[in-house]
N, C-alpha and C positions, 0 to 999 in steps of 0.2 A: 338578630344578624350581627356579629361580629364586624368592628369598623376601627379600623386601624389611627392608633393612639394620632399619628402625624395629620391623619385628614379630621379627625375632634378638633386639633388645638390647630387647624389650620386657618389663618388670620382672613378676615374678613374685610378690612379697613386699611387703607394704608398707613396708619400712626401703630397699627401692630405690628409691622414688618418688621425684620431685622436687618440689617445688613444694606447694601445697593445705595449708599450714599451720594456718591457716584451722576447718579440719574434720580435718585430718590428724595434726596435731599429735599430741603426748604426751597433753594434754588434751581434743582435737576431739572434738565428739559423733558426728562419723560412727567414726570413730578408734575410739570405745569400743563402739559397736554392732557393729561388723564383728566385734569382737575376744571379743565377748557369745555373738557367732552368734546372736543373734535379730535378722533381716534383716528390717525393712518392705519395702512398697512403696515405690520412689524414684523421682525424675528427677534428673537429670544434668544441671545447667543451665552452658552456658556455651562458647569459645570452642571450633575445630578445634585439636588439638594438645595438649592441657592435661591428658591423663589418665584421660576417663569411660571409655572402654574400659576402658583398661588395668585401671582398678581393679574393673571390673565381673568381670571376669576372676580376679583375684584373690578378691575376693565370693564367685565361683561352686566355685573351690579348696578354700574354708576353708569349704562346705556340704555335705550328703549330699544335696542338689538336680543332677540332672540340668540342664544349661545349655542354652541354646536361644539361639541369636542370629539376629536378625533387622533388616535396613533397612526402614523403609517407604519408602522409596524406589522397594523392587523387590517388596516384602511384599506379602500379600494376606489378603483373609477366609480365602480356602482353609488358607494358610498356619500358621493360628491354629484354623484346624477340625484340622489333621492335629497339633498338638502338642496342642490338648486332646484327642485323639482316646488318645491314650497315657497320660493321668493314669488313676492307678489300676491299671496293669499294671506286668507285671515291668521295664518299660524307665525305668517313674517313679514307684516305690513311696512315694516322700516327696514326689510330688511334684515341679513344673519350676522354675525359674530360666531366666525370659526376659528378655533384654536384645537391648531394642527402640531401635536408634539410629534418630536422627533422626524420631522418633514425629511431630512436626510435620507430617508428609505423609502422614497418616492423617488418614483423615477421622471424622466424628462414628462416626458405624454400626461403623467400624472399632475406633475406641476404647471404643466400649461394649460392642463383642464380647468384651471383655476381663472387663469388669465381674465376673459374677457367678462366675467362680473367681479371682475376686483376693479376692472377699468369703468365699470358702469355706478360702481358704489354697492353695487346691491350686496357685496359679500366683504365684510372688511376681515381681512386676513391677520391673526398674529401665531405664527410660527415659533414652535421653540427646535431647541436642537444645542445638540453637545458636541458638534462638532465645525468646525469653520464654516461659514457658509458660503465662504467664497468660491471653497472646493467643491459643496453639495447642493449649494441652492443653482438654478440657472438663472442666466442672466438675466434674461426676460423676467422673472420674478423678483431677483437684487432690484432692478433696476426701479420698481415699484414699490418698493417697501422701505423701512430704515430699521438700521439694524441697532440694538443696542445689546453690549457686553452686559454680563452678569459675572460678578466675581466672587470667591470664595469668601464664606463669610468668616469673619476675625472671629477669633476665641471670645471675646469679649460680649460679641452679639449674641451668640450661639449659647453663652450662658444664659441670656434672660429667655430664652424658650427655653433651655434645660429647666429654669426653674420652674417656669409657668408648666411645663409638663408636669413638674411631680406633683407639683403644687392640685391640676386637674385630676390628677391619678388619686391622689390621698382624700379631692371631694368624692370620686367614683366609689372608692371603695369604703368611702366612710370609716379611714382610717388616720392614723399620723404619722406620718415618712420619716423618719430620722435619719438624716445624712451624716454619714464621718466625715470629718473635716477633708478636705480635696476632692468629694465626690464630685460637685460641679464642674471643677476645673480640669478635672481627669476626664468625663465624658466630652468639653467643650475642647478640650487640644485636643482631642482622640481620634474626633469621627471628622480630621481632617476640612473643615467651613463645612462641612452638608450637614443643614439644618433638620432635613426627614433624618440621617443616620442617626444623629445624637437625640432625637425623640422615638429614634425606636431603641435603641440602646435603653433611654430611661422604662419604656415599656417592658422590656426584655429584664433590667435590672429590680424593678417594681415586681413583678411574676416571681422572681428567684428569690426576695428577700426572704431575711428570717423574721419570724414575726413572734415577738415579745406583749400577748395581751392585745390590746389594739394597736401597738407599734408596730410601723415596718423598718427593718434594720437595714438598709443600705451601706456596706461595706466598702472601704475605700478599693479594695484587693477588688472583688468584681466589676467595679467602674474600668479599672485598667483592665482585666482577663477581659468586659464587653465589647473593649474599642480598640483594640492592642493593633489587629491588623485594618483598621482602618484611617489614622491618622496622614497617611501617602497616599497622594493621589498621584495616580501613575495606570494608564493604561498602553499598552505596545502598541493600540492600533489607532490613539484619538490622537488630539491637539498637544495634549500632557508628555506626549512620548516626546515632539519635536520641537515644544518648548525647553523641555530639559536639556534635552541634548543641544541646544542650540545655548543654552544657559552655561552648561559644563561649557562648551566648549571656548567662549567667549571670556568666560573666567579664567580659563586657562592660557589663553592668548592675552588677556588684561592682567595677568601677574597676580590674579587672587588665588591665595594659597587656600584661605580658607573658605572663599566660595568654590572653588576647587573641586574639595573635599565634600561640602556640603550635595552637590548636587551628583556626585558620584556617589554620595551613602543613598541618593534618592532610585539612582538607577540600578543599583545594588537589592536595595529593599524590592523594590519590583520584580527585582530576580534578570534583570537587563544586562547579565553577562556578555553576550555580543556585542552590542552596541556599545556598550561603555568600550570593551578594546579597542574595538575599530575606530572611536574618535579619538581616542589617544594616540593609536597609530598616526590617523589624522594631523594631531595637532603637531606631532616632533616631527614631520618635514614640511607642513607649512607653517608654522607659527613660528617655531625654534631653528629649522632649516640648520642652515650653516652656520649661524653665532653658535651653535655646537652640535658639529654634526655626529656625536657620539651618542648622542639622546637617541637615536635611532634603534642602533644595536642594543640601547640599552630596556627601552619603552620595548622593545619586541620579545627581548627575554622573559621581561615584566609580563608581558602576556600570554606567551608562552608557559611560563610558572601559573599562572592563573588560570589560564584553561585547562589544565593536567590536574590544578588544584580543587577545583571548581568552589561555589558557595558553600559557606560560606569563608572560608580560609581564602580565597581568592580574593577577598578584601585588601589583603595586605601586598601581595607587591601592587594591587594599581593603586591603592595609596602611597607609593613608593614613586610607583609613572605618575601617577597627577604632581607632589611634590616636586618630583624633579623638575618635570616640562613647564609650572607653575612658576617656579624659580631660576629657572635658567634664560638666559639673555633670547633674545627673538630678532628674529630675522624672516621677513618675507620674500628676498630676492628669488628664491629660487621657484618660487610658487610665484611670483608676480611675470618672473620671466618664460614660464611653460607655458603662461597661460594669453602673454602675448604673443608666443611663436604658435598657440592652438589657434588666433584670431586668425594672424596671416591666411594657416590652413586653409582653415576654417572658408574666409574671404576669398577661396582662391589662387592666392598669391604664394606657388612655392615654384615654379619653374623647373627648370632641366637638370641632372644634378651634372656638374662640369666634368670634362672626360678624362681628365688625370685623377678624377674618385672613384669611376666610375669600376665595376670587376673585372680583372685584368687577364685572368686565371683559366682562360679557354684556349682554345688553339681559333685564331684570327680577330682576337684580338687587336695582335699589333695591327694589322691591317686597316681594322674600324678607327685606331685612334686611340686604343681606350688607356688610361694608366700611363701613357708617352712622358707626361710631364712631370709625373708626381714625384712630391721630396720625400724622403721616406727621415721622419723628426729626429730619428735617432744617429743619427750620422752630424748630425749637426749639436753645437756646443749648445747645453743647454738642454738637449732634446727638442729643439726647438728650430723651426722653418716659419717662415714668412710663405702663405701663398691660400689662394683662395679657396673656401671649403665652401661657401655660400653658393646658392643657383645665380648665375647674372642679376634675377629680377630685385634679387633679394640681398646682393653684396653688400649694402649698408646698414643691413640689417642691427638693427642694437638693442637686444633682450634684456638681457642681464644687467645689474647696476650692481655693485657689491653696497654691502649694508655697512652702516658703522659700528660695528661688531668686531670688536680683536682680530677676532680667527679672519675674517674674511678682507678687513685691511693688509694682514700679513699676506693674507698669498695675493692681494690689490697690487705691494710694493715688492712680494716675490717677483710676480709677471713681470712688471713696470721695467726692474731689473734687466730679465732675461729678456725681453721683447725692444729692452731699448737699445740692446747689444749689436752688434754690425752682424749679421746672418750670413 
């Protein structure tokens, strides 16, 4: 029966691991609890490829808990009736050890069914899942568990399972592998930190070699054709989508031109033509605002060009909008002052609107009042009147602060001018 290269050379021990320093370390707290063998309830937070299997597994080794693994993907309530169904017999006298991946695709009812023998000890729970679990787990079950990250593993680590795989593949086939020089390093940036990718990569590229005698020829050219579109991790509907974009957009606000750039190639690669506009648009009225209000019209053309253009020529004018709005002076008044006239709203507090603004333009109007008093700006030097546009509740009202940005002191000391004039 055929058994997949990644689950042969899948580590057993935790001195095999790669990667998870982190918690894994000499000093890591998951590190010393494993090693304690007093096992909480856990989740497993974090990418495809990175280990939460593997080390659940190992968990399950170093316990006198019977192991249970389960997808909710394909899982069910039954599923969970028939493993409680054996606590307390000869088959789980201590007790289960479930390792529930991608818990995310369970639903509430599902994860509560859990609840009350994780509260009794009979079922000690570790969870994995790729995606927040702030968002998917319920509370009731956060609240039980502790969660630890799992992060992408470094090129560095991902190289000593690259080798230990060829290395397994050359004893299986009672062969001798010969690498061109940057084959390791090509598969180990390639498959982006996921440790199963770059060992099925080496599987996939072990199967294709050419074979010279008892050599197998490993080629540097199919190392990159095996890993080409896996190096980006980037999915539009996980964690990955709105860390980038929260990455672009923060670098674009922090004046990084070239993490700018960088994390627009990444949303680019992914093919995240949408989203990459739209935070651009984003950022040139609240990042850039009024330190130049021309980023506007210009970021919009930028997109404009880009969406008519599509991928991949569309690269170039929003590397045109990232540069610009990157480099161009910033201002958040305009955005900090909508969003404390949204509070007021928001709070309640907008009042009556006064009756000289009020629409004048019907017949009995004058009667109610309405428009009686109002200066119309342009009759006056300046364009400019003195008189109240705010509701009573709200006439003190003070949003706006101009920024210390050129543009927006000039029209500071334009006003200051015309408003200090005799009306």
């Amino acid at each position: 029966m055929y058994q997949p290269l990644a689950d042969k050379i899948r580590p057993t021990e935790l001195s095999d691991m790669v990667g998870q320093e982190h918690i894994l370390g000499e000093n890591g707290l998951l590190r010393r609890l494993i090693e304690s063998g007093n096992i909480p309830n856990m989740i497993f937070y974090g990418p495809s490829g990175v280990g939460k299997t593997t080390l659940a597994q190992i968990i399950a080794g170093k316990t006198s808990r019977r192991l249970y693994k389960l997808n909710a993907t394909t899982a069910s309530t039954a599923d969970i009736r028939s493993i409680v169904a054996e606590l307390d017999t000869l088959l789980a006298p201590q007790g289960v050890l479930l390792y529930l991946d991608e818990i995310q695709y369970f639903n509430k009812k599902q994860q509560q069914s859990l609840l009350e023998f994780i509260e009794s000890g009979k079922i000690t729970l570790i969870a994995s899942t790729t995606e927040n679990p702030y968002f998917y787990v319920y509370n009731a079950l956060l609240s039980r568990s502790t969660i630890f990250e799992f992060r992408p593993i470094s090129p560095r680590d991902v190289s000593r399972a690259v080798r230990r795989a060829f290395t397994l593949c050359a004893r299986e086939l009672h062969a001798k592998i010969e690498l061109e020089e940057g084959v390791v390093d090509a598969v180990a940036l390639g498959c982006g930190g996921d440790v199963r990718k770059s060992i099925n990569a080496v599987e996939l590229l072990t199967a294709a070699a050419r074979r010279e005698g008892d050599t197998l020829l490993v080629s540097l050219e199919d190392a990159r054709a095996a890993t080409q579109k896996s190096s980006s991790r980037y999915d539009r509907d996980g964690d990955s989508h709105y860390d980038i974009l929260s990455a672009f957009h923060k670098s674009l606000r922090g004046s990084d031109v070239n993490a700018s750039l960088h994390y627009l190639a990444r949303l680019l690669t992914g093919g995240d033509l949408p989203s990459a506009c739209r935070r651009l648009l984003c950022v040139a009225s609240e990042d850039v605002g009024l330190a130049y209000p021309q980023a506007v019209a210009i970021v919009k053309a930028c997109v404009d060009s880009a969406m008519q253009l599509g991928l991949p020529e569309a690269q170039l004018p929003l590397a045109q909008a990232a540069v610009l709005l990157a480099t161009a002076p910033k201002s958040n008044s305009a955005s900090a002052a909508i969003a404390a006239a949204m509070a007021d709203v928001k709070n309640g507090r907008f009042g009556d609107v006064p009756d000289h603004l009020k629409d004048a333009h019907y017949a009995g109007a004058e009667k109610m009042g309405r428009g009686l008093t109002y200066r119309y700006p342009h009759d006056f030097p300046g364009n400019y009147v003195a008189q109240q546009y705010l509701p009573d509740a709200l006439k003190n009202a003070d949003y706006y602060h101009e920024g210390a940005n050129k543009a927006e002191q000039q029209a500071r000391e334009y006003w200051k001018r015309i408003k200090g004039s005799p009306s």
